[in-house]
N, C-alpha and C positions, 0 to 999 in steps of 0.2 A: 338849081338857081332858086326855086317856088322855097325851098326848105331850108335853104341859106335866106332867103328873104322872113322866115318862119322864126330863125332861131333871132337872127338880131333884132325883133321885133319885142321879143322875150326878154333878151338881155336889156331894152333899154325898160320897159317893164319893170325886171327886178331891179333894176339899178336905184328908177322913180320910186319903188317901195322901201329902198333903203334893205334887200335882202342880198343876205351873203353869198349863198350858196347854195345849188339845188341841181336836180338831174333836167335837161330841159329836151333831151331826148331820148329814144331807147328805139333803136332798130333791130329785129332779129337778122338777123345775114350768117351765112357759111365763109368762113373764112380758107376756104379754097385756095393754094400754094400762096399762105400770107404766112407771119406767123402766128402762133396759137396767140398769145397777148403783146399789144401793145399799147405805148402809151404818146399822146401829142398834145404841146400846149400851144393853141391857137390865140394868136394876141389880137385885142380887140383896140379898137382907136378911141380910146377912153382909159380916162386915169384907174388906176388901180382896178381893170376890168379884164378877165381872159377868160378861156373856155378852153376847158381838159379835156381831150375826147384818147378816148380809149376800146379796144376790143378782147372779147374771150371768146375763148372758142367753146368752154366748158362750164360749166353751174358749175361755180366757185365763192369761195368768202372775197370781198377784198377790201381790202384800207387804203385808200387819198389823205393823206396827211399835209398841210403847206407848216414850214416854218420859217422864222427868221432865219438869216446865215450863221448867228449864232446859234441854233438851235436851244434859245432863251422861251418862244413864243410857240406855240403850236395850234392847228387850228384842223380840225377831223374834218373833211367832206363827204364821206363816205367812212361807213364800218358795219358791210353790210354783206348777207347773202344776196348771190345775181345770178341771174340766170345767162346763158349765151346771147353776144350781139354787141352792137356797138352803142358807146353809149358817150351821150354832150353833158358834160357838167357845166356851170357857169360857177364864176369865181370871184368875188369880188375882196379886196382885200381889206380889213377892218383897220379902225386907227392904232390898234393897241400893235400891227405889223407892220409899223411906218418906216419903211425902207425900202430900196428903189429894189431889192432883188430879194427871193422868195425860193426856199426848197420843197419840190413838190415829191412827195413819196407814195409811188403806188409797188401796193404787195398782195400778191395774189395766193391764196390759199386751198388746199384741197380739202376733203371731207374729212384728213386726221391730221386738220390744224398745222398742217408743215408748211412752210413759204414755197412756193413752185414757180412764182416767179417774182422779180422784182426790179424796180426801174426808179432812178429819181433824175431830175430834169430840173433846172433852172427857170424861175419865172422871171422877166426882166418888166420891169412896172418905167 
């Protein structure tokens, strides 16, 4: 409850700063009979406002990508080394992706650059 009240507090924050996107958590945790990654987009009650949250179980590369449906528009949130744990991005969607739905691409990679895993999911604005 304290850490849900912790993160929407952040999101209206960057909202007020006019910022797009950022990591606004990182827990370490074992993921104990889950699976090794996954991916969740949590919707927020505010316009073109959501929140990624995702887990690894392993120190891995990984890229969040959002795009338009046409995949015309692209917008990187992540293209980065991580370490294991769970992690809240905040999302905000820019004008230049003015459209009520949004492809979100997360891809997970090992230390010799090969996709190990991969997920895309629908953002509904």
């Amino acid at each position: 409850m304290f850490k849900t009240a912790i993160i929407t507090g952040l999101v209206l924050i960057m909202s007020q700063l006019n910022i797009n996107s950022g990591i606004l958590s990182q827990t370490i945790t074992s993921l104990d009979n889950k699976e090794k990654f996954s991916l969740e987009i949590l919707p927020v009650n505010e316009d073109n406002l959501c929140l990624i949250k995702f887990n690894l179980e392993q120190e891995c590369f990984v890229k969040i990508k959002v795009t338009d449906m046409s995949n015309n528009e692209t917008e990187y949130l992540l293209d980065e080394e991580m370490l294991p744990g769970t992690y809240t991005v905040y999302y905000k969607s820019k004008e230049k992706l003015n459209t009520e739905m949004y492809n979100c691409s997360f891809e997970v990679y090992n230390s010799e650059k090969e996709i190990i895993y991969s997920k895309e999911l629908i953002i509904h604005n």
